[in-house]
MMTF fields as JSON, N, C-alpha, C and O atoms, coordinates in Angstrom:
{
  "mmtfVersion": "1.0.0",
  "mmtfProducer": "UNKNOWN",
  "numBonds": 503,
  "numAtoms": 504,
  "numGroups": 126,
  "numChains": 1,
  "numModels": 1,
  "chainsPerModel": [1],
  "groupsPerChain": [126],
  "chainIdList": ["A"],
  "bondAtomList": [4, 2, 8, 6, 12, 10, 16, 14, 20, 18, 24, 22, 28, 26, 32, 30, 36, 34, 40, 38, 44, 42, 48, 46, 52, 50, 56, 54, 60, 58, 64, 62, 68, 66, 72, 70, 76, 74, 80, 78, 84, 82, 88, 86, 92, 90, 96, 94, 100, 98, 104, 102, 108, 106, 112, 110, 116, 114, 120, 118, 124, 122, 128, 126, 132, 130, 136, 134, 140, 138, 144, 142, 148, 146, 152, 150, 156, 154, 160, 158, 164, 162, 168, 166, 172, 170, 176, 174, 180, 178, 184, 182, 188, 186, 192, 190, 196, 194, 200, 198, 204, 202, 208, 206, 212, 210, 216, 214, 220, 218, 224, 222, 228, 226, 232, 230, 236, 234, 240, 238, 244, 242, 248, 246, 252, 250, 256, 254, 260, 258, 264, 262, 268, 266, 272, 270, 276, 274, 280, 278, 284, 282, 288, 286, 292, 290, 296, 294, 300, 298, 304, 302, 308, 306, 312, 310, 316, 314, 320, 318, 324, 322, 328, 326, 332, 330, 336, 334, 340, 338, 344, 342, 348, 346, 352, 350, 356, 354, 360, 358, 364, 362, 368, 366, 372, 370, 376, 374, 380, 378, 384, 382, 388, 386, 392, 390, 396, 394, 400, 398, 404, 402, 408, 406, 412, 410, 416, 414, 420, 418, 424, 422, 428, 426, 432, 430, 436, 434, 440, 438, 444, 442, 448, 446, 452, 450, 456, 454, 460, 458, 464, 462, 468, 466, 472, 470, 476, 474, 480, 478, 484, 482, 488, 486, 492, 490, 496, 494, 500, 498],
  "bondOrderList": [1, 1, 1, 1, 1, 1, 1, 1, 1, 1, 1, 1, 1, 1, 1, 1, 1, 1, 1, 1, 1, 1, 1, 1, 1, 1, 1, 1, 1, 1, 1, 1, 1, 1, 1, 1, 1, 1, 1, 1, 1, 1, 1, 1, 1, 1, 1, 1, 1, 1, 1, 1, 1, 1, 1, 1, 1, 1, 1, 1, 1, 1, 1, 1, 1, 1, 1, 1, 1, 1, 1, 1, 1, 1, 1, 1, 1, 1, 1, 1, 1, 1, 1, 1, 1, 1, 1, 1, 1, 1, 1, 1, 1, 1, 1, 1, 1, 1, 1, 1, 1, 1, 1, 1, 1, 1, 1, 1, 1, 1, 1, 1, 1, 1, 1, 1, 1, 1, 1, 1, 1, 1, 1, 1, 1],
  "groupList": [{"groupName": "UNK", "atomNameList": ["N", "CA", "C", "O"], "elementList": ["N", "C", "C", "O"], "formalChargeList": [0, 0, 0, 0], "bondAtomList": [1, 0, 2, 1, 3, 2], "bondOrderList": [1, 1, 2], "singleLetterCode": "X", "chemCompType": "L-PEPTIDE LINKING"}],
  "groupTypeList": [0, 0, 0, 0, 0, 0, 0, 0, 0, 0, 0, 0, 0, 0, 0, 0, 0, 0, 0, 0, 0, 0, 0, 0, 0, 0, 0, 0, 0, 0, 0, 0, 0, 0, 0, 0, 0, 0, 0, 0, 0, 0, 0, 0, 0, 0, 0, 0, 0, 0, 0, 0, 0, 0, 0, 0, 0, 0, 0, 0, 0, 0, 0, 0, 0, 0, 0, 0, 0, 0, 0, 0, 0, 0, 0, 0, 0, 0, 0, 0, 0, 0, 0, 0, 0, 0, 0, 0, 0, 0, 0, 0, 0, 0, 0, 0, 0, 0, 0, 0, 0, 0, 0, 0, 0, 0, 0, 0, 0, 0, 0, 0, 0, 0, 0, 0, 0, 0, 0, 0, 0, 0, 0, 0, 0, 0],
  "groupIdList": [1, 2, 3, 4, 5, 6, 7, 8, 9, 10, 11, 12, 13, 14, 15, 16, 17, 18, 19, 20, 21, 22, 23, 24, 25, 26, 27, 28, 29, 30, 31, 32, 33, 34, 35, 36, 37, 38, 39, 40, 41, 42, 43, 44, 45, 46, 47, 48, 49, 50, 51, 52, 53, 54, 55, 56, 57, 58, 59, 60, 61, 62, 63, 64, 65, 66, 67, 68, 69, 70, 71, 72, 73, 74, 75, 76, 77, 78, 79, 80, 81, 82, 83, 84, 85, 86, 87, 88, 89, 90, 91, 92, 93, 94, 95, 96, 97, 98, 99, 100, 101, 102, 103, 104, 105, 106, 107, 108, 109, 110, 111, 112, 113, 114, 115, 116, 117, 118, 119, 120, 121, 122, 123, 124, 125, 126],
  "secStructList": [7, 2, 2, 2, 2, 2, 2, 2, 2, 2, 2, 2, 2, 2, 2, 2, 6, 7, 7, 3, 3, 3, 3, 3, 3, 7, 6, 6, 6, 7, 6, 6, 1, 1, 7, 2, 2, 2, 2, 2, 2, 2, 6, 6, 6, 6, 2, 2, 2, 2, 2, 2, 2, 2, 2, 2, 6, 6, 2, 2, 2, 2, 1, 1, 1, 3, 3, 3, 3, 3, 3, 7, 7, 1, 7, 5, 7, 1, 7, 7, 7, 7, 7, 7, 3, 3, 7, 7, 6, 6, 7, 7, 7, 7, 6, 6, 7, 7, 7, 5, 2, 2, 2, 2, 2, 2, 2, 2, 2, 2, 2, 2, 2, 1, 1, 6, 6, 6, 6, 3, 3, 3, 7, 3, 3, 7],
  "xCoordList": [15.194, 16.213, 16.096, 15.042, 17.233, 17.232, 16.67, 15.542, 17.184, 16.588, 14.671, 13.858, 14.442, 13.088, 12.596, 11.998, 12.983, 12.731, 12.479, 11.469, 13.567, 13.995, 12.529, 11.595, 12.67, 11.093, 10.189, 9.949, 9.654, 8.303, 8.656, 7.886, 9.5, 9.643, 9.391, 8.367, 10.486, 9.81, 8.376, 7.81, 7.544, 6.391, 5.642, 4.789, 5.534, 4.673, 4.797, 3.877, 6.034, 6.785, 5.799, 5.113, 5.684, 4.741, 2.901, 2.13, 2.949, 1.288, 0.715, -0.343, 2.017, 1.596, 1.943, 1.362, 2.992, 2.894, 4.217, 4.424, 5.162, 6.415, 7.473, 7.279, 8.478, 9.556, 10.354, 10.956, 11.077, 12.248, 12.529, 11.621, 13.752, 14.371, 15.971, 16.895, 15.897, 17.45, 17.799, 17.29, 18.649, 19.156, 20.309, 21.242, 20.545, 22.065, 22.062, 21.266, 23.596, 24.149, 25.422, 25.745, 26.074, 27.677, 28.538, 28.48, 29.938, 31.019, 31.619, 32.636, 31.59, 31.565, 31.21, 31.857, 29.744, 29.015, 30.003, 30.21, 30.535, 31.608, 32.888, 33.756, 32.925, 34.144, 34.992, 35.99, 35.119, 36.069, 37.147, 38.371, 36.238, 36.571, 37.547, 38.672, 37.128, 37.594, 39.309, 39.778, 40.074, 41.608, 41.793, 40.819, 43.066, 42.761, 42.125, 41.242, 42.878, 42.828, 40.952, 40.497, 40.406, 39.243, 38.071, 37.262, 38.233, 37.907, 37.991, 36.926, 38.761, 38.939, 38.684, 38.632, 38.458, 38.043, 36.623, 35.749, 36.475, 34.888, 34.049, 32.85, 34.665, 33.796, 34.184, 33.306, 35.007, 34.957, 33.818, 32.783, 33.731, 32.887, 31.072, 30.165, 31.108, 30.125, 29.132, 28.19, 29.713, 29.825, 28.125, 27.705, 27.523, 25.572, 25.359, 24.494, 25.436, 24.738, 25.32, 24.707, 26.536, 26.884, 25.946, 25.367, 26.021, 25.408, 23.96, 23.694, 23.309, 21.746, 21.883, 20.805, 22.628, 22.117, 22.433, 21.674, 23.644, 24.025, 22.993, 22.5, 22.274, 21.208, 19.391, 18.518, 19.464, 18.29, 18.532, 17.648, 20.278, 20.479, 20.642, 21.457, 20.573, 20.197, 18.76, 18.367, 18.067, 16.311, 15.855, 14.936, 16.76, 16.377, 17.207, 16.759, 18.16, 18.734, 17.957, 18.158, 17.079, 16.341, 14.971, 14.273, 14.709, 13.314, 13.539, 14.524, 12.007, 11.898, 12.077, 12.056, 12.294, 12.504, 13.504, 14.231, 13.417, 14.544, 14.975, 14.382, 16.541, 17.028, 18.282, 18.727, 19.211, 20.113, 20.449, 19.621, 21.543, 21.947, 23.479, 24.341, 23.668, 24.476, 25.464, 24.835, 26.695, 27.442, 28.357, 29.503, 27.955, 29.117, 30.019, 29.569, 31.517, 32.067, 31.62, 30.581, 32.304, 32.314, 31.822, 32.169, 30.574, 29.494, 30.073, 30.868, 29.899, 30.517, 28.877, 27.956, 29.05, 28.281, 28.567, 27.983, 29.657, 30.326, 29.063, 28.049, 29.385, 28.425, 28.14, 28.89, 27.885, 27.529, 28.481, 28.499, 29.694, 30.828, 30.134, 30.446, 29.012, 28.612, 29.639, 29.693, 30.275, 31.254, 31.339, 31.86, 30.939, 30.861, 31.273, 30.928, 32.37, 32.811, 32.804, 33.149, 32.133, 31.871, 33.297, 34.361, 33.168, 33.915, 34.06, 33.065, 35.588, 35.696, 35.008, 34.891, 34.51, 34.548, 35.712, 35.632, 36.622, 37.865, 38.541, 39.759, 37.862, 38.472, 38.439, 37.507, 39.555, 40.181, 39.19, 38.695, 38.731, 38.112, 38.17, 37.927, 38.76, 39.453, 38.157, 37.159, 38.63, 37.841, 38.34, 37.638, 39.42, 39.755, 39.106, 39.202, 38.229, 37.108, 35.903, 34.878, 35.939, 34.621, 33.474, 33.554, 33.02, 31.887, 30.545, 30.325, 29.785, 28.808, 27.732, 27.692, 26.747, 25.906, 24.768, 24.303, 24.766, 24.352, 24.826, 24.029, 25.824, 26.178, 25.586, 24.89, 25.459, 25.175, 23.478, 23.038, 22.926, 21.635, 21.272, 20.187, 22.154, 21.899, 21.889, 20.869, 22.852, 23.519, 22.251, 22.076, 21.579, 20.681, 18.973, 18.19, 18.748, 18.23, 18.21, 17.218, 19.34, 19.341, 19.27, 18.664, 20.014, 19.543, 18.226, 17.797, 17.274, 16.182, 15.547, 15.044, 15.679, 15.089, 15.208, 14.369, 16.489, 17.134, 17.483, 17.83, 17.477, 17.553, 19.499, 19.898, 20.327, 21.81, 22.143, 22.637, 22.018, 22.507, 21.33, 21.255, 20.662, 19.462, 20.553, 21.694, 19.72, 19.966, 21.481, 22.215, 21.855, 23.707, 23.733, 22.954, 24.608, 25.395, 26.681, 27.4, 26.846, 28.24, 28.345, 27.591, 29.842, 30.345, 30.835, 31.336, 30.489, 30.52, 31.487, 31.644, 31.977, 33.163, 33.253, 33.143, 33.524, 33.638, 34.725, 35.25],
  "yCoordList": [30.472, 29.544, 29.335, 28.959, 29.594, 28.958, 27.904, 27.99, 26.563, 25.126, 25.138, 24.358, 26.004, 25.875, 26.674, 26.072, 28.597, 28.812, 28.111, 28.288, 27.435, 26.576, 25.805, 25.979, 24.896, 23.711, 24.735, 24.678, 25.612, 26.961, 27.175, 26.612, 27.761, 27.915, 26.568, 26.306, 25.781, 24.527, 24.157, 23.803, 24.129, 23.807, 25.229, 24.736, 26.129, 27.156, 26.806, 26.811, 26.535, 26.575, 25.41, 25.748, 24.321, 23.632, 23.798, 23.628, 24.249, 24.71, 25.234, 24.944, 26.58, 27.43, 27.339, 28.028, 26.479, 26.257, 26.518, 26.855, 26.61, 27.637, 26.44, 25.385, 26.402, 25.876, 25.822, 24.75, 27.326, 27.362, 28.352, 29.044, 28.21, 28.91, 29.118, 28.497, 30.131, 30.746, 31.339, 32.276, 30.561, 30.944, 31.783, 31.661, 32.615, 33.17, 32.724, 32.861, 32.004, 31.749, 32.414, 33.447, 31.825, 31.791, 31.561, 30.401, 32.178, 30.943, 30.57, 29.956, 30.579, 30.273, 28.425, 27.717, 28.092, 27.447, 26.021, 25.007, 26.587, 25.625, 24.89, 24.715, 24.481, 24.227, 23.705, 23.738, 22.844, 22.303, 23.109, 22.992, 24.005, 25.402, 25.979, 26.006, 26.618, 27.762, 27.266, 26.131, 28.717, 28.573, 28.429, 28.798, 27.862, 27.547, 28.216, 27.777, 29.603, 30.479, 31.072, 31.359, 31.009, 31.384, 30.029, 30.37, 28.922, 28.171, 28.369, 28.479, 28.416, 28.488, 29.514, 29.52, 30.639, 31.931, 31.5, 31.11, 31.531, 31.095, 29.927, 29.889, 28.979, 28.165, 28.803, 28.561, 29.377, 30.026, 30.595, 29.962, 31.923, 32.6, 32.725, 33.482, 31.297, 31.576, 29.809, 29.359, 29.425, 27.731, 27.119, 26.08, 27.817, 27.411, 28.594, 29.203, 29.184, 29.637, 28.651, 28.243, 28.613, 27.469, 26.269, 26.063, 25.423, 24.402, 24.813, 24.355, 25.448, 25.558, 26.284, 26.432, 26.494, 27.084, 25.73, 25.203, 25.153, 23.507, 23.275, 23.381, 22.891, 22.25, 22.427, 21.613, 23.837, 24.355, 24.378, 24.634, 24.003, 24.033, 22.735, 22.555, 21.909, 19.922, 19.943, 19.501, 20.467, 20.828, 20.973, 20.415, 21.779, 22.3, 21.012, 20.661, 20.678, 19.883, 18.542, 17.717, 18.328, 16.881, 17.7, 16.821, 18.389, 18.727, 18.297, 17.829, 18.713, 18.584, 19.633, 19.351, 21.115, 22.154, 21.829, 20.836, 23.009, 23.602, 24.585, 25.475, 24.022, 25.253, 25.311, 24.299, 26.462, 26.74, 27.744, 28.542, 27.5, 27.63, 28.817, 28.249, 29.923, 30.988, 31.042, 31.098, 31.017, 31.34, 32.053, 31.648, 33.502, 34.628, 35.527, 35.928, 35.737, 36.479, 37.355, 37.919, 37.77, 38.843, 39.955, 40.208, 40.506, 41.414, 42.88, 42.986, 43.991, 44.589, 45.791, 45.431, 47.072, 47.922, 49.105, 50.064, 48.407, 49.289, 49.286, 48.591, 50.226, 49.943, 48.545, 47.624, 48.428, 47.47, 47.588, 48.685, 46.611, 47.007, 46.379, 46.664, 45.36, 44.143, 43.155, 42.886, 42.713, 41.71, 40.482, 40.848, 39.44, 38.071, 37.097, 36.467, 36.991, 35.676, 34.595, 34.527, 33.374, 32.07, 31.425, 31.512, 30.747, 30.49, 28.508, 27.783, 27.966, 26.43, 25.877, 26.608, 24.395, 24.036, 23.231, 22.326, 23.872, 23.242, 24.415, 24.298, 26.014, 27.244, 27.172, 26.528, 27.867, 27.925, 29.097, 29.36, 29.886, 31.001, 31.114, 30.382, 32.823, 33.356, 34.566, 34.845, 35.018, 36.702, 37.827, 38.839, 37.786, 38.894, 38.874, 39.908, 37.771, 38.155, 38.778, 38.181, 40.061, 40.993, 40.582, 39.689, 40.966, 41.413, 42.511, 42.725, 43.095, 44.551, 43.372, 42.167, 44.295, 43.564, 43.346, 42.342, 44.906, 44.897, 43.882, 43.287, 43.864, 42.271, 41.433, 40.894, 41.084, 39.925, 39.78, 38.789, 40.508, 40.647, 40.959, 40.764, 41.318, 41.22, 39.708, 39.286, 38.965, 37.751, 36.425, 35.351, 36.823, 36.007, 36.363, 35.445, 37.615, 37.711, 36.917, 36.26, 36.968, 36.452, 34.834, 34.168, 34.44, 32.551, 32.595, 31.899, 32.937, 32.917, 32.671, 31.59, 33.872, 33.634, 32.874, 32.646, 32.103, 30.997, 29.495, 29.282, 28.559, 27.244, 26.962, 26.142, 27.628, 27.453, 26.763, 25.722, 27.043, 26.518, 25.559, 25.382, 25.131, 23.95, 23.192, 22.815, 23.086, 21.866, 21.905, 20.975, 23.14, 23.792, 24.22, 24.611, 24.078, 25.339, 25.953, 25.253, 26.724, 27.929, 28.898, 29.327, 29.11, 30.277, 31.651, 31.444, 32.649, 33.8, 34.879, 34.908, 35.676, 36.91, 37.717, 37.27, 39.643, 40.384, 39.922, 40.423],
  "zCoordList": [8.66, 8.203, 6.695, 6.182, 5.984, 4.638, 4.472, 3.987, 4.782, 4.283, 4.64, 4.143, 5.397, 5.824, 4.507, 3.615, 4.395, 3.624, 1.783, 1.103, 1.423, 0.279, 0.219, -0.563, 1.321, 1.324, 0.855, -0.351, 1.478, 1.299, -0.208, -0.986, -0.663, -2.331, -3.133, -3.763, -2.999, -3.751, -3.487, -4.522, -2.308, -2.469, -3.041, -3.778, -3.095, -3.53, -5.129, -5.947, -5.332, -7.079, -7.665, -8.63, -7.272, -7.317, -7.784, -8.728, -6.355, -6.493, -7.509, -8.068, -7.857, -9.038, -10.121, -10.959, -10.518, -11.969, -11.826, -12.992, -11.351, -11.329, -11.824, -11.22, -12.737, -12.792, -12.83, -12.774, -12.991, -13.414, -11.616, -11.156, -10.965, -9.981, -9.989, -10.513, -9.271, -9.651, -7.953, -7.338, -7.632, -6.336, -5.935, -6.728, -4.933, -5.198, -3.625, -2.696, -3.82, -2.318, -2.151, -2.738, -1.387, -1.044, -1.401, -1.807, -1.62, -2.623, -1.149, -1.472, 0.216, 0.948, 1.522, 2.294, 0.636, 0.586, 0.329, 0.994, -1.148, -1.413, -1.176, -2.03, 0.04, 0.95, 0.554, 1.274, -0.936, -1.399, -2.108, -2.165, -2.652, -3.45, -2.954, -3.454, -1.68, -0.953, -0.819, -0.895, -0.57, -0.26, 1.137, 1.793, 1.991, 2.931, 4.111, 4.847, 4.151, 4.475, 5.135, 6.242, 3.783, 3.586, 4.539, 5.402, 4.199, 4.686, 6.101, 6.707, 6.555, 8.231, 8.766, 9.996, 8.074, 8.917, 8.27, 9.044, 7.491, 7.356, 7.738, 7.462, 8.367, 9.133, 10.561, 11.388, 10.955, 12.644, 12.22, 12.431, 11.521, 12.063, 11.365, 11.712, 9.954, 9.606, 9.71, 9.058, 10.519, 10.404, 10.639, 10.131, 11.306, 11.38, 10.076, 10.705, 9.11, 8.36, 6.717, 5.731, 7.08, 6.267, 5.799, 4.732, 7.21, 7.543, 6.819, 5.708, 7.317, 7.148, 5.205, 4.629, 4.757, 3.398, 2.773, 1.96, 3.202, 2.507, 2.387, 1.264, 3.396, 3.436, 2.835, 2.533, 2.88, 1.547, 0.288, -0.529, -0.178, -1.819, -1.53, -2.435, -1.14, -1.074, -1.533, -2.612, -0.659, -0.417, -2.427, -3.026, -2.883, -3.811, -5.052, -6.144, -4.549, -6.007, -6.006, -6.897, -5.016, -4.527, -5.43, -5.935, -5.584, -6.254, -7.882, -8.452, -8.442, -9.437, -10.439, -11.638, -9.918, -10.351, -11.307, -11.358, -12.199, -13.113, -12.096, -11.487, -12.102, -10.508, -10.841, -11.383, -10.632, -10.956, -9.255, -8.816, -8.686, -7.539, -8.032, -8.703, -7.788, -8.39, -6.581, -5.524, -6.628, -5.978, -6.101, -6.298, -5.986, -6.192, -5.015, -3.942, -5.569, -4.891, -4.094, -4.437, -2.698, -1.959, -3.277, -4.431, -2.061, -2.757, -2.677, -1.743, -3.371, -3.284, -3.872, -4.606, -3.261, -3.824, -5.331, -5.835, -5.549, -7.01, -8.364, -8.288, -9.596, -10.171, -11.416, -11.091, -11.804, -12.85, -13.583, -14.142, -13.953, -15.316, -16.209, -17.365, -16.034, -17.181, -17.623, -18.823, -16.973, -17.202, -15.827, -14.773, -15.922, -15.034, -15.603, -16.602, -14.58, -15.274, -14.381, -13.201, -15.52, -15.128, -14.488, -15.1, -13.131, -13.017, -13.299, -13.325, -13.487, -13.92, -12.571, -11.588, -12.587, -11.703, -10.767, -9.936, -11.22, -10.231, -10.037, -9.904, -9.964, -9.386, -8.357, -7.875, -7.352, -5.984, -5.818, -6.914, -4.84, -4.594, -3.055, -2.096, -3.346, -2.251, -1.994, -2.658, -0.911, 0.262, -1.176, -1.185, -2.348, -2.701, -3.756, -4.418, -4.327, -5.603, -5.549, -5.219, -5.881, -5.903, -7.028, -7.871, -6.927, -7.895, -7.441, -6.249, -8.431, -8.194, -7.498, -7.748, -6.386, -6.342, -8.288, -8.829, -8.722, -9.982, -11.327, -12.052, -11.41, -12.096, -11.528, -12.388, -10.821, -9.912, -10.268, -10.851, -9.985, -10.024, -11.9, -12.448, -12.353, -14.129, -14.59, -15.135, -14.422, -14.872, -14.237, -14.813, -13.081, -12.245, -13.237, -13.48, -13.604, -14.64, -15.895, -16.21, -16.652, -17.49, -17.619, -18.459, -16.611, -16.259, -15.994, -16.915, -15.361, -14.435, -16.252, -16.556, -17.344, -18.584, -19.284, -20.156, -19.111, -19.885, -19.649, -18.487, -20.346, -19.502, -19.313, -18.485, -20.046, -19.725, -19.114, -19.547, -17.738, -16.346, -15.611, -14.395, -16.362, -15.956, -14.949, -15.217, -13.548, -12.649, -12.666, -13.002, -12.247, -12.085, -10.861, -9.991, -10.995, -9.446, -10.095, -10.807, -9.948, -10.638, -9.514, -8.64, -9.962, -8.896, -10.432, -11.538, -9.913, -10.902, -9.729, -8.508, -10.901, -9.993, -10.59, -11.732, -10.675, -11.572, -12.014, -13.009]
}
């Protein structure tokens, strides 16, 4: 389970000195977000994994960490264009925003090095 997992990281992050964390979830996650459409096929069919990741990025915004929580578009295996864009926080987000898993994993890099997005949550999209 995520939220179980989440507790195990924040406490290890702890032990060892660790402060800064960088999470990648769901834009799923964000139910206010989502178009209607998306919302309702995605709580039919994803509605306990929902629930339980809500609940490990709570786990994590209740800590003391430097944590930054990344919610990106439908993953896609294309290659790296190097282009992510931040999305507002009052963007609608639909099933038709892609992004590389390689962006994805560049851009999570670069926060993880940087304090930017200290104690954020953002949704990113190619």
């Amino acid at each position: 389970m995520i939220a179980d997992s989440t507790s195990a990281i924040v406490a290890a992050a702890r032990q060892t000195g660790v402060n800064r964390v960088v999470v990648l979830s769901s834009f799923v996650v964000e139910r206010g977000r989502l178009d209607t459409v998306s919302r309702v096929l995605s709580g039919l069919g994803m509605g306990s994994m929902i629930k339980d990741k809500s609940a490990g990025e709570e786990e994590l915004r209740r800590s003391d960490l430097d944590w930054t929580i990344v919610y990106a578009s439908v993953l896609d295996d294309g290659p790296a264009k190097g282009s992510v864009t931040e999305l507002p926080e009052t963007a609608r987000r639909g099933m038709s925003q892609k992004i590389s898993r390689a962006d994805v994993a560049a851009w999570m890099v670069q926060a993880a090095a940087g304090d930017q997005h200290s104690r954020r949550s953002l949704g990113i999209t190619g």
